[in-house]
N, C-alpha and C positions, 0 to 999 in steps of 0.2 A: 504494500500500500504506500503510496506515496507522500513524504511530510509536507508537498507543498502542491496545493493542486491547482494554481493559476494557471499553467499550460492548458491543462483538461478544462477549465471554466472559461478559457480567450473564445472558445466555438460559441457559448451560449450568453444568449441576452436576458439574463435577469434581471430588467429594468423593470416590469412589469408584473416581476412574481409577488406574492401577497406570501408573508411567511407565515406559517399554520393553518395556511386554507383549508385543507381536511381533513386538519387536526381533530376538529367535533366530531367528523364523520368517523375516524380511528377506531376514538374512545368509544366510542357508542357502541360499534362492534367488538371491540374488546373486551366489555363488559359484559356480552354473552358466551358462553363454553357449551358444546355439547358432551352430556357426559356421559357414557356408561355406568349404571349403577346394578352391582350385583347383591342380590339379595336371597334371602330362602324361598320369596318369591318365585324367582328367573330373576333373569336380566331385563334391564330398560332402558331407554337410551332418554335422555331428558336435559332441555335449556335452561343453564344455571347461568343469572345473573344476579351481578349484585348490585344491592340498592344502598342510600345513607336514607334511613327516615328520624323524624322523631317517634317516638313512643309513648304511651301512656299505660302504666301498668294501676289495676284497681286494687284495693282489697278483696275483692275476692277473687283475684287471679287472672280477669279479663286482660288482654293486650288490647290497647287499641293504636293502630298506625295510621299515616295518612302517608301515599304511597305519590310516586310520579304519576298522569295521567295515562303515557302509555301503556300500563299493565293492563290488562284484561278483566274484567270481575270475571271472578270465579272464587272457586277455591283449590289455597296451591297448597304445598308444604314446603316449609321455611324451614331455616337455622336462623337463631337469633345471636349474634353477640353483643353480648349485654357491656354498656361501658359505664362503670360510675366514677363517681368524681374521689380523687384520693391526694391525698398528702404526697410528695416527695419525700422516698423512705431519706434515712436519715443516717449521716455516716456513722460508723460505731467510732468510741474514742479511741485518740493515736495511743498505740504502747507506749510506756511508759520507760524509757532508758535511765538504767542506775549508770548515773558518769563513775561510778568506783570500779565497774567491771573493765573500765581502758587499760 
């Protein structure tokens, strides 16, 4: 691979290139996988994507999310990871050096 690639870039006119242009379009696809999942079922083949939502969890155990518009209603089965809010653990103290052992 080459360190310097203005020879290769002198053919082309990037005056007019937009940088990230299908960059949205990438990610978008990125964020689906087809997967195989084997189970005692059989096998299934199934679109896994991931989403960021907020949540709301009830006492008595209800989730409730509000999702991107492009999902589908239906009903799917999920993996949740759950994030709460936590402290910055915290260093343990430095040993302690007896200067008599020099």
């Amino acid at each position: 691979m080459p360190d310097d690639y203005s020879e290769i870039l002198d053919g082309y006119d990037l005056s007019k290139a937009v940088r990230g242009k299908y960059s949205q379009r990438y990610l978008k696809d990125k964020q689906k996988s087809i997967v195989k999942i084997t189970s005692e079922d059989g096998d299934r083949y199934v679109t896994m994507k991931t989403i960021k939502a907020k949540a709301i969890v009830t006492d008595d155990g209800k989730l409730t999310a509000e999702v991107d518009s492009d999902i589908k209603p239906g009903e799917y089965r999920v993996t949740l990871i759950i994030e709460e809010p936590a402290s910055p653990p915290t260093a343990p103290p430095s040993p302690k050096i007896d200067k008599g052992d020099r």
